[in-house]
TORKOL-4160 file (C-alpha; in steps of 0.2 Angstrom, whole numbers, padded with zeros to 4 digits, m for minus):
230
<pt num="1" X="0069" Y="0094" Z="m0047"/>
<pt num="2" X="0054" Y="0090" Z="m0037"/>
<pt num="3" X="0045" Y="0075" Z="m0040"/>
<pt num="4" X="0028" Y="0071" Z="m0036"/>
<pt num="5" X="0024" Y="0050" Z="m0030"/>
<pt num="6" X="0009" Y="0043" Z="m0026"/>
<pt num="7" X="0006" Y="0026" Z="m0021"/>
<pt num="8" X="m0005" Y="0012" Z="m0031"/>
<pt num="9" X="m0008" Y="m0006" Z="m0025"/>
<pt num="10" X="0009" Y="m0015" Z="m0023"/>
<pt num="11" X="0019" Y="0000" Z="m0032"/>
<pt num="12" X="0018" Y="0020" Z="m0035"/>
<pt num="13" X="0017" Y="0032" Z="m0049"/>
<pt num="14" X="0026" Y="0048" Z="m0052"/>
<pt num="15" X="0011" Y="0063" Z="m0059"/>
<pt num="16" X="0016" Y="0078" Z="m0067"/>
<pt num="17" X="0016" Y="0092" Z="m0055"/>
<pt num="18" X="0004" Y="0103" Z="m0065"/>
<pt num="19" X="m0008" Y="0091" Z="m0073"/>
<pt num="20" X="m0008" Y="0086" Z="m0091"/>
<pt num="21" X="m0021" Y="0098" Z="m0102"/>
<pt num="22" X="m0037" Y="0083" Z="m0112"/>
<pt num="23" X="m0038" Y="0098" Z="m0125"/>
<pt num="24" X="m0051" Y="0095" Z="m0136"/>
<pt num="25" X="m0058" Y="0082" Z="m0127"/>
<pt num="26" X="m0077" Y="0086" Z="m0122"/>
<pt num="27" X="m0076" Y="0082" Z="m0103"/>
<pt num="28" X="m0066" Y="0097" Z="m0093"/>
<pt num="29" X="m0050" Y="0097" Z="m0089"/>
<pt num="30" X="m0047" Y="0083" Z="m0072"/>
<pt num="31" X="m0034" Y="0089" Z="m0061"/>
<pt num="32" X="m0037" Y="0077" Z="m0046"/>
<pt num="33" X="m0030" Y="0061" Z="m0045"/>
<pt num="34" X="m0030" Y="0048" Z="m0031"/>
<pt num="35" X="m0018" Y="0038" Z="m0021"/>
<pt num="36" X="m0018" Y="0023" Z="m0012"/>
<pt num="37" X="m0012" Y="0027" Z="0006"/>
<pt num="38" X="0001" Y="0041" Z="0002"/>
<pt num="39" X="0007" Y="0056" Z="m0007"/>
<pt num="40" X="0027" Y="0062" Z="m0006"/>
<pt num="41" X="0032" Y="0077" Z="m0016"/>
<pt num="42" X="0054" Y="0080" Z="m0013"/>
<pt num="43" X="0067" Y="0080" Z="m0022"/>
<pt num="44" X="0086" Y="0074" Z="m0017"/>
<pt num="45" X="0087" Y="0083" Z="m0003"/>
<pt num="46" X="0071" Y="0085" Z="0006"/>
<pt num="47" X="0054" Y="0080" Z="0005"/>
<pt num="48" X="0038" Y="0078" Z="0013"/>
<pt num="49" X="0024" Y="0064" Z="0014"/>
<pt num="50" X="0007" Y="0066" Z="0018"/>
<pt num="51" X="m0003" Y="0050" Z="0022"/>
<pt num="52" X="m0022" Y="0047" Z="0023"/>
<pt num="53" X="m0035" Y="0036" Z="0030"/>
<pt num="54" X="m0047" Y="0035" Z="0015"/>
<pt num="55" X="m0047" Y="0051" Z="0009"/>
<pt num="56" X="m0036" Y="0047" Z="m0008"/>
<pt num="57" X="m0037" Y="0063" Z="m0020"/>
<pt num="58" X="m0024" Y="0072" Z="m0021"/>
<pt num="59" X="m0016" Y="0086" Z="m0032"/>
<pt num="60" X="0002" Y="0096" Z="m0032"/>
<pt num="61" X="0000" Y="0113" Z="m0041"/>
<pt num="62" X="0011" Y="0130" Z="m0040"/>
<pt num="63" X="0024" Y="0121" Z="m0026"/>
<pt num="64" X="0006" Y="0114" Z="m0017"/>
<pt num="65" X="0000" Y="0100" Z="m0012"/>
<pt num="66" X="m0019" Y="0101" Z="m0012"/>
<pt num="67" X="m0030" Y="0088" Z="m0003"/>
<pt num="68" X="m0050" Y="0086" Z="m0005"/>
<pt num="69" X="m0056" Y="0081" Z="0012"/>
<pt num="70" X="m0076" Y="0078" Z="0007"/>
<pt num="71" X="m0087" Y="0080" Z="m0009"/>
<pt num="72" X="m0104" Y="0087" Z="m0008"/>
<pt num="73" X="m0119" Y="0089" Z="m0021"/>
<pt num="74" X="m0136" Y="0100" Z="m0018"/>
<pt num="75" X="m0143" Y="0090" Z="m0037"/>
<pt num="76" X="m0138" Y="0077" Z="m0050"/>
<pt num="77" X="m0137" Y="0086" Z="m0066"/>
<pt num="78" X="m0139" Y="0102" Z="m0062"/>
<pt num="79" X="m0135" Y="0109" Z="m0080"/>
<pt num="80" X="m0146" Y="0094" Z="m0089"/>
<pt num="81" X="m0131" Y="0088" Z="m0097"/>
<pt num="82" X="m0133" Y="0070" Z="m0088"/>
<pt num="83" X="m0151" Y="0070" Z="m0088"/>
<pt num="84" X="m0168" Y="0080" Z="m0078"/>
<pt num="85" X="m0158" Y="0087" Z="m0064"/>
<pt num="86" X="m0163" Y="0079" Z="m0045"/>
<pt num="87" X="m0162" Y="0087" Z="m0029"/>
<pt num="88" X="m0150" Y="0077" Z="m0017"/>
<pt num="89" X="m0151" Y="0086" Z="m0003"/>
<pt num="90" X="m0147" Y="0076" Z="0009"/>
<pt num="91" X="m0129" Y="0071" Z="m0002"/>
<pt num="92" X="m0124" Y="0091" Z="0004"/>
<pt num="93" X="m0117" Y="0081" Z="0018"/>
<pt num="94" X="m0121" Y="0098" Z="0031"/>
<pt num="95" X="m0112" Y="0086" Z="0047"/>
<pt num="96" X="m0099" Y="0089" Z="0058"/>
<pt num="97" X="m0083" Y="0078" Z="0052"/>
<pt num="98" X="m0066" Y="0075" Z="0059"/>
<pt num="99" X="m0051" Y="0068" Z="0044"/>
<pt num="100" X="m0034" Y="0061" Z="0050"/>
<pt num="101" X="m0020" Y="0062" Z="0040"/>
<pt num="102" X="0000" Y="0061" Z="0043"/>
<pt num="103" X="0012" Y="0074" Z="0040"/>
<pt num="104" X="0030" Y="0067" Z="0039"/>
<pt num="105" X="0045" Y="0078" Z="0034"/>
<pt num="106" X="0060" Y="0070" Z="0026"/>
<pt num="107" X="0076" Y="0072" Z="0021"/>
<pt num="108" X="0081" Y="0064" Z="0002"/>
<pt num="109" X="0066" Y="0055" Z="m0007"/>
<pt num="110" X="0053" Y="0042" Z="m0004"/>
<pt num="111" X="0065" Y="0027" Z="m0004"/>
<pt num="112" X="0077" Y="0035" Z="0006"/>
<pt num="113" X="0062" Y="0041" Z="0021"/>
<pt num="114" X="0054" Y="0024" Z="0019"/>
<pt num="115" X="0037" Y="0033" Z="0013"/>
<pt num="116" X="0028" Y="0016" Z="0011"/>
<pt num="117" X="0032" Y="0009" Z="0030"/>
<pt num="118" X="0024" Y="0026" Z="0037"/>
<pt num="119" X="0009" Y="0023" Z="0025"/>
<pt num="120" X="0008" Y="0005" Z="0033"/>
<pt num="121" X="0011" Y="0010" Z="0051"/>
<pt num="122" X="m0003" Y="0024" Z="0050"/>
<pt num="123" X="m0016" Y="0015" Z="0044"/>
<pt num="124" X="m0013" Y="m0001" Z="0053"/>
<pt num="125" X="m0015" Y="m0003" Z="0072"/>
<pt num="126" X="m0005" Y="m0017" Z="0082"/>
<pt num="127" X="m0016" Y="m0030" Z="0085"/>
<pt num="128" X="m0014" Y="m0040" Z="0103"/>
<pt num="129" X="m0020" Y="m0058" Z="0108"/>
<pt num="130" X="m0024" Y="m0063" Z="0126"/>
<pt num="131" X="m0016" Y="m0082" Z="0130"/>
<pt num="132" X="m0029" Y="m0094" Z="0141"/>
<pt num="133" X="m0022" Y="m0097" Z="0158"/>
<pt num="134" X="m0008" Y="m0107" Z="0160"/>
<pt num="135" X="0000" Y="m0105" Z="0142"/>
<pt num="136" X="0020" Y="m0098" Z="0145"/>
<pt num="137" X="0029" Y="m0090" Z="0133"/>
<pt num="138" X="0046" Y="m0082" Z="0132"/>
<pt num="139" X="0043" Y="m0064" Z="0136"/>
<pt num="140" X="0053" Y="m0062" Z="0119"/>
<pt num="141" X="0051" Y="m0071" Z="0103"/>
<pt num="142" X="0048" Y="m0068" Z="0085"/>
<pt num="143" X="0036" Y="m0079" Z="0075"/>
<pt num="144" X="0039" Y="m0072" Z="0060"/>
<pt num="145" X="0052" Y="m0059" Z="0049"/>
<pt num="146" X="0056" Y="m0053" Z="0034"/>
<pt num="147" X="0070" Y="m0042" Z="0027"/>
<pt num="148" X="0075" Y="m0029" Z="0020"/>
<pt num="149" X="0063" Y="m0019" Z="0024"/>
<pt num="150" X="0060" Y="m0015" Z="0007"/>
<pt num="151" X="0052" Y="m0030" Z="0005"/>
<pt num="152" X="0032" Y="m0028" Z="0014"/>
<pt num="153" X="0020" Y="m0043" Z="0018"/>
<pt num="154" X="0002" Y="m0040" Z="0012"/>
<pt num="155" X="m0006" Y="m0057" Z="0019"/>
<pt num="156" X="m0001" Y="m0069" Z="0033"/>
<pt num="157" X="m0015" Y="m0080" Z="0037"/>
<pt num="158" X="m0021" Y="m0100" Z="0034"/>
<pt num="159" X="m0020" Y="m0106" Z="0016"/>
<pt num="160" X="m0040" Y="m0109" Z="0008"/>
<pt num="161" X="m0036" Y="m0128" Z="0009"/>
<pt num="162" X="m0031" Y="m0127" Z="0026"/>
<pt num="163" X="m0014" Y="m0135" Z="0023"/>
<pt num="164" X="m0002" Y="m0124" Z="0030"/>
<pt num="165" X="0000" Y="m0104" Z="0028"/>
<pt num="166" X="m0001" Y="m0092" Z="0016"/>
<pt num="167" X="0015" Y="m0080" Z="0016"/>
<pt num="168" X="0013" Y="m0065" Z="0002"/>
<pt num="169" X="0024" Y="m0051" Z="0002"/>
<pt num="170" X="0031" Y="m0037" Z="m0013"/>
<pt num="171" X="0047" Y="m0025" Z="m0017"/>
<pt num="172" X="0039" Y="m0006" Z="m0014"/>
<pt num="173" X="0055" Y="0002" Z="m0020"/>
<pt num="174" X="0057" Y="m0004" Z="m0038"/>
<pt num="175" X="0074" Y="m0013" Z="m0035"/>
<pt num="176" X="0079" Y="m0033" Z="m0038"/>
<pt num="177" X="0080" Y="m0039" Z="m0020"/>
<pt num="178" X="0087" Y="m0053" Z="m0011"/>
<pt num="179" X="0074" Y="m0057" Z="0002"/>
<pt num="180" X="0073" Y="m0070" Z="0018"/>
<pt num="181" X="0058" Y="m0076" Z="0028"/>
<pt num="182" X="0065" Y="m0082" Z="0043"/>
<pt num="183" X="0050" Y="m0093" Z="0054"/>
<pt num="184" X="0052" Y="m0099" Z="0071"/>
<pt num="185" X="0054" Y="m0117" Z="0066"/>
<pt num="186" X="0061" Y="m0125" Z="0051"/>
<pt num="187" X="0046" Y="m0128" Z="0035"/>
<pt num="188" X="0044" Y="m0142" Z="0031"/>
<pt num="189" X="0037" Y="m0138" Z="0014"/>
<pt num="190" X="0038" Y="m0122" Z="0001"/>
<pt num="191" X="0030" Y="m0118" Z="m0011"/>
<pt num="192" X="0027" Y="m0105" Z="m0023"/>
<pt num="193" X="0010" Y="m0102" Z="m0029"/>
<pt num="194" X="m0003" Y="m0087" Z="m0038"/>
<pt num="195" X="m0014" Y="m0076" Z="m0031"/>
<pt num="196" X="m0029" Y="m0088" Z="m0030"/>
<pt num="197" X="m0015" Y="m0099" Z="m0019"/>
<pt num="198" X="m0015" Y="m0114" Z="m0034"/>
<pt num="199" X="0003" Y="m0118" Z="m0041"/>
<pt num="200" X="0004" Y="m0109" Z="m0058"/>
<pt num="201" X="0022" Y="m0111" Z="m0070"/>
<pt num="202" X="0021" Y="m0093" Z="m0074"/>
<pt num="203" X="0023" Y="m0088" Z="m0055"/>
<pt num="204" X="0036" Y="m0101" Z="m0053"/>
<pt num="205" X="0052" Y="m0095" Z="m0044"/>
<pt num="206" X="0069" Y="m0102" Z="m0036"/>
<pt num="207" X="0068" Y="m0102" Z="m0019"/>
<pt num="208" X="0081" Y="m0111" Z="m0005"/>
<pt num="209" X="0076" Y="m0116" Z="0012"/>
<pt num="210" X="0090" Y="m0117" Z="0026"/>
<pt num="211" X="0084" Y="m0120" Z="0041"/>
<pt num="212" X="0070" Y="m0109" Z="0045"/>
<pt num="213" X="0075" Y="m0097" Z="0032"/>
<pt num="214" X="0067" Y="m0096" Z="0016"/>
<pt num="215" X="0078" Y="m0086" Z="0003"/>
<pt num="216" X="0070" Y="m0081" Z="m0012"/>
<pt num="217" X="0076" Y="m0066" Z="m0026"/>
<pt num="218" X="0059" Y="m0052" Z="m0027"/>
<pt num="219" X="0059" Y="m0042" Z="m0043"/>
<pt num="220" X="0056" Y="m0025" Z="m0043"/>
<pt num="221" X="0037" Y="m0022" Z="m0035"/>
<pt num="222" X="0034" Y="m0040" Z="m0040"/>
<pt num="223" X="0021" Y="m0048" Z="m0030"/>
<pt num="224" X="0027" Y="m0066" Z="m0023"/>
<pt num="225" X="0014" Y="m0078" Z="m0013"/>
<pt num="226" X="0022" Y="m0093" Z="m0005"/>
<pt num="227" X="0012" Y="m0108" Z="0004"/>
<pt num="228" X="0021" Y="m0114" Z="0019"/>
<pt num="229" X="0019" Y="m0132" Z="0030"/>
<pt num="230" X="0028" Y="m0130" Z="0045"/>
Protein backbone atom coordinates (compact mmCIF):
# COMPACT_ATOMS: atom_id res chain seq x y z
CA UNK A 1 0.00 0.00 0.00
CA UNK A 2 1.25 3.40 -1.12
CA UNK A 3 1.49 6.19 0.95
CA UNK A 4 1.44 9.68 0.33
CA UNK A 5 3.95 12.14 2.96
CA UNK A 6 4.47 15.51 2.98
CA UNK A 7 6.55 17.56 5.01
CA UNK A 8 5.34 20.34 7.76
CA UNK A 9 7.64 22.43 9.94
CA UNK A 10 9.74 20.05 12.18
CA UNK A 11 7.47 16.83 11.12
CA UNK A 12 5.33 15.52 7.96
CA UNK A 13 1.88 14.46 7.48
CA UNK A 14 0.61 11.36 5.65
CA UNK A 15 -2.71 12.89 2.93
CA UNK A 16 -5.16 10.60 1.55
CA UNK A 17 -4.27 9.76 -2.00
CA UNK A 18 -7.57 10.81 -3.52
CA UNK A 19 -8.71 13.77 -1.32
CA UNK A 20 -11.41 13.70 1.19
CA UNK A 21 -14.89 14.90 -0.38
CA UNK A 22 -16.38 18.84 2.05
CA UNK A 23 -19.87 17.50 0.87
CA UNK A 24 -22.39 19.83 1.66
CA UNK A 25 -20.10 22.41 2.58
CA UNK A 26 -20.75 25.69 0.33
CA UNK A 27 -17.01 26.20 -0.72
CA UNK A 28 -15.98 23.33 -3.73
CA UNK A 29 -14.20 20.58 -3.15
CA UNK A 30 -10.02 21.66 -2.41
CA UNK A 31 -7.80 18.96 -3.68
CA UNK A 32 -4.45 20.78 -3.45
CA UNK A 33 -2.59 20.84 -0.42
CA UNK A 34 1.01 22.22 0.37
CA UNK A 35 4.13 21.03 1.64
CA UNK A 36 7.04 22.30 3.22
CA UNK A 37 10.10 21.44 1.11
CA UNK A 38 8.92 17.79 0.00
CA UNK A 39 6.64 15.31 -1.24
CA UNK A 40 7.27 11.28 -1.12
CA UNK A 41 4.56 8.97 -2.44
CA UNK A 42 6.24 4.69 -1.81
CA UNK A 43 5.37 2.07 -0.17
CA UNK A 44 7.81 -0.64 1.38
CA UNK A 45 9.57 -1.29 -1.53
CA UNK A 46 10.11 1.77 -3.71
CA UNK A 47 9.35 5.17 -3.64
CA UNK A 48 9.93 8.37 -4.99
CA UNK A 49 10.57 12.08 -3.65
CA UNK A 50 10.01 15.14 -5.35
CA UNK A 51 11.51 18.24 -3.66
CA UNK A 52 10.77 21.98 -4.36
CA UNK A 53 12.14 25.49 -3.99
CA UNK A 54 9.01 27.42 -2.99
CA UNK A 55 6.60 25.97 -4.97
CA UNK A 56 4.65 23.97 -2.13
CA UNK A 57 1.21 22.48 -3.70
CA UNK A 58 1.02 19.49 -4.36
CA UNK A 59 -1.65 16.59 -5.09
CA UNK A 60 -1.40 12.47 -5.70
CA UNK A 61 -4.47 11.26 -7.71
CA UNK A 62 -5.10 8.13 -9.93
CA UNK A 63 -1.07 6.68 -9.03
CA UNK A 64 -0.08 10.83 -9.83
CA UNK A 65 1.56 13.08 -8.43
CA UNK A 66 0.43 16.51 -9.65
CA UNK A 67 2.52 19.64 -8.97
CA UNK A 68 1.13 23.53 -9.54
CA UNK A 69 4.04 25.42 -10.85
CA UNK A 70 2.35 29.09 -10.84
CA UNK A 71 -1.20 30.52 -10.32
CA UNK A 72 -2.59 33.29 -12.58
CA UNK A 73 -5.98 35.50 -12.53
CA UNK A 74 -7.14 37.90 -15.55
CA UNK A 75 -10.13 39.31 -12.53
CA UNK A 76 -10.96 39.17 -8.77
CA UNK A 77 -14.47 37.89 -8.66
CA UNK A 78 -15.15 37.09 -11.81
CA UNK A 79 -18.69 35.42 -10.88
CA UNK A 80 -19.59 38.45 -8.32
CA UNK A 81 -19.48 35.91 -5.50
CA UNK A 82 -16.71 37.91 -3.58
CA UNK A 83 -17.79 41.19 -4.66
CA UNK A 84 -17.83 43.78 -8.10
CA UNK A 85 -15.42 41.75 -10.14
CA UNK A 86 -11.78 43.63 -10.95
CA UNK A 87 -9.53 43.29 -13.74
CA UNK A 88 -6.12 42.20 -12.74
CA UNK A 89 -4.29 41.97 -15.57
CA UNK A 90 -1.29 42.27 -14.83
CA UNK A 91 -1.67 39.08 -11.92
CA UNK A 92 -2.04 36.88 -15.52
CA UNK A 93 1.72 36.58 -14.88
CA UNK A 94 2.15 36.43 -19.19
CA UNK A 95 6.50 36.04 -18.32
CA UNK A 96 8.88 33.80 -19.00
CA UNK A 97 9.65 31.58 -15.71
CA UNK A 98 12.21 28.71 -14.94
CA UNK A 99 11.00 26.14 -11.54
CA UNK A 100 13.66 23.89 -10.01
CA UNK A 101 12.58 20.84 -8.37
CA UNK A 102 14.43 17.41 -7.26
CA UNK A 103 13.42 14.16 -8.49
CA UNK A 104 14.94 11.47 -6.28
CA UNK A 105 14.02 7.63 -6.68
CA UNK A 106 14.13 5.33 -3.64
CA UNK A 107 14.09 2.22 -2.64
CA UNK A 108 11.67 1.51 0.83
CA UNK A 109 10.03 4.57 2.39
CA UNK A 110 10.88 8.14 3.48
CA UNK A 111 12.88 7.08 6.57
CA UNK A 112 14.56 4.48 4.91
CA UNK A 113 15.72 7.11 1.75
CA UNK A 114 16.41 9.88 4.17
CA UNK A 115 13.63 12.11 2.22
CA UNK A 116 14.22 15.02 4.86
CA UNK A 117 18.23 15.33 4.34
CA UNK A 118 17.61 15.67 0.39
CA UNK A 119 14.93 18.23 1.24
CA UNK A 120 17.76 20.17 3.36
CA UNK A 121 20.63 19.58 0.96
CA UNK A 122 18.51 20.91 -2.16
CA UNK A 123 17.35 24.04 -0.74
CA UNK A 124 20.45 24.91 1.18
CA UNK A 125 23.79 25.79 -0.48
CA UNK A 126 27.15 25.37 1.32
CA UNK A 127 28.23 28.51 2.62
CA UNK A 128 32.39 29.21 2.68
CA UNK A 129 34.33 31.80 4.70
CA UNK A 130 37.60 33.36 3.63
CA UNK A 131 40.38 33.59 6.78
CA UNK A 132 42.42 37.09 7.06
CA UNK A 133 45.97 36.51 6.11
CA UNK A 134 48.04 34.64 8.45
CA UNK A 135 45.24 32.59 10.31
CA UNK A 136 46.29 28.65 10.06
CA UNK A 137 44.06 26.01 10.34
CA UNK A 138 44.24 22.28 10.16
CA UNK A 139 43.19 21.43 6.63
CA UNK A 140 40.71 19.12 8.41
CA UNK A 141 38.55 19.71 11.57
CA UNK A 142 34.96 19.69 12.56
CA UNK A 143 33.61 22.48 14.72
CA UNK A 144 30.50 20.95 15.24
CA UNK A 145 28.45 17.34 14.87
CA UNK A 146 25.39 15.84 15.56
CA UNK A 147 24.13 12.15 15.23
CA UNK A 148 22.20 10.10 14.09
CA UNK A 149 21.17 11.70 11.26
CA UNK A 150 17.89 11.54 12.09
CA UNK A 151 18.31 14.14 14.29
CA UNK A 152 18.46 17.73 12.03
CA UNK A 153 19.78 21.24 13.47
CA UNK A 154 17.43 24.19 12.57
CA UNK A 155 19.50 27.10 14.09
CA UNK A 156 23.35 27.52 15.01
CA UNK A 157 24.12 30.95 15.74
CA UNK A 158 24.82 33.61 18.79
CA UNK A 159 22.36 33.47 21.70
CA UNK A 160 20.09 37.04 21.80
CA UNK A 161 22.02 37.91 24.96
CA UNK A 162 25.04 37.29 23.46
CA UNK A 163 26.30 34.68 26.07
CA UNK A 164 27.26 31.80 24.40
CA UNK A 165 25.50 29.88 21.30
CA UNK A 166 22.16 28.86 20.44
CA UNK A 167 22.29 24.91 19.35
CA UNK A 168 18.48 23.86 18.11
CA UNK A 169 17.85 20.82 16.45
CA UNK A 170 14.51 18.12 16.05
CA UNK A 171 13.68 14.10 15.36
CA UNK A 172 12.28 14.27 11.58
CA UNK A 173 11.45 10.47 11.71
CA UNK A 174 9.09 10.03 14.51
CA UNK A 175 11.21 7.75 16.78
CA UNK A 176 12.79 8.32 20.59
CA UNK A 177 16.39 9.04 19.80
CA UNK A 178 19.49 9.03 21.62
CA UNK A 179 21.35 12.13 20.39
CA UNK A 180 25.04 13.68 20.79
CA UNK A 181 26.36 16.99 20.01
CA UNK A 182 30.01 16.65 19.98
CA UNK A 183 31.83 20.57 19.86
CA UNK A 184 35.46 21.13 19.28
CA UNK A 185 36.08 21.86 22.87
CA UNK A 186 34.70 20.89 26.01
CA UNK A 187 31.28 23.55 27.24
CA UNK A 188 31.59 24.78 29.87
CA UNK A 189 28.00 25.49 30.40
CA UNK A 190 24.48 23.68 29.03
CA UNK A 191 21.46 24.64 29.17
CA UNK A 192 18.24 23.79 27.94
CA UNK A 193 15.98 26.58 27.17
CA UNK A 194 12.34 27.54 24.79
CA UNK A 195 12.17 28.84 21.70
CA UNK A 196 12.49 32.53 22.73
CA UNK A 197 16.04 31.14 24.19
CA UNK A 198 14.57 31.83 28.18
CA UNK A 199 14.75 28.75 30.60
CA UNK A 200 11.20 27.52 30.78
CA UNK A 201 10.33 24.04 33.23
CA UNK A 202 8.12 22.71 30.74
CA UNK A 203 11.06 22.38 28.05
CA UNK A 204 13.22 21.12 30.82
CA UNK A 205 15.25 17.87 29.77
CA UNK A 206 18.08 15.68 31.25
CA UNK A 207 21.08 16.16 29.44
CA UNK A 208 25.01 14.73 30.28
CA UNK A 209 27.98 16.47 29.22
CA UNK A 210 31.36 14.32 28.73
CA UNK A 211 33.88 16.09 27.47
CA UNK A 212 32.87 17.83 24.45
CA UNK A 213 29.88 15.69 23.96
CA UNK A 214 26.53 16.73 25.01
CA UNK A 215 24.15 13.67 25.28
CA UNK A 216 20.49 14.34 25.41
CA UNK A 217 17.35 11.74 24.60
CA UNK A 218 14.97 13.70 21.45
CA UNK A 219 11.39 12.57 21.45
CA UNK A 220 9.73 11.88 18.39
CA UNK A 221 9.82 15.33 16.14
CA UNK A 222 10.24 17.05 19.42
CA UNK A 223 12.07 20.32 19.03
CA UNK A 224 15.06 20.77 21.62
CA UNK A 225 16.92 24.26 21.92
CA UNK A 226 20.18 24.22 24.04
CA UNK A 227 22.20 27.44 25.07
CA UNK A 228 25.98 26.56 25.03
CA UNK A 229 29.12 28.56 26.83
CA UNK A 230 32.16 27.28 25.53
Amino acid sequence: KSVYTCESQFGKINRKKNQYKIGSFVEKEFKVFPSLRWIDYSDEEKGITIINKGNPENEVRDKSIYLTLIRSVGMLSSDGSSGPPIPVPDARELKKYTFNYSIYPHFGDWKKAKSYRQGYEFNYNLIAFQLPAGIKYRSKRSFFKVSPENVIVTALKKSENGEGITIRFYEAEGKKTDTTITLFKKPKDVKVVNLMEEKDKEFDKKIKVEENEIKVVVNPFEIVTLKVKL
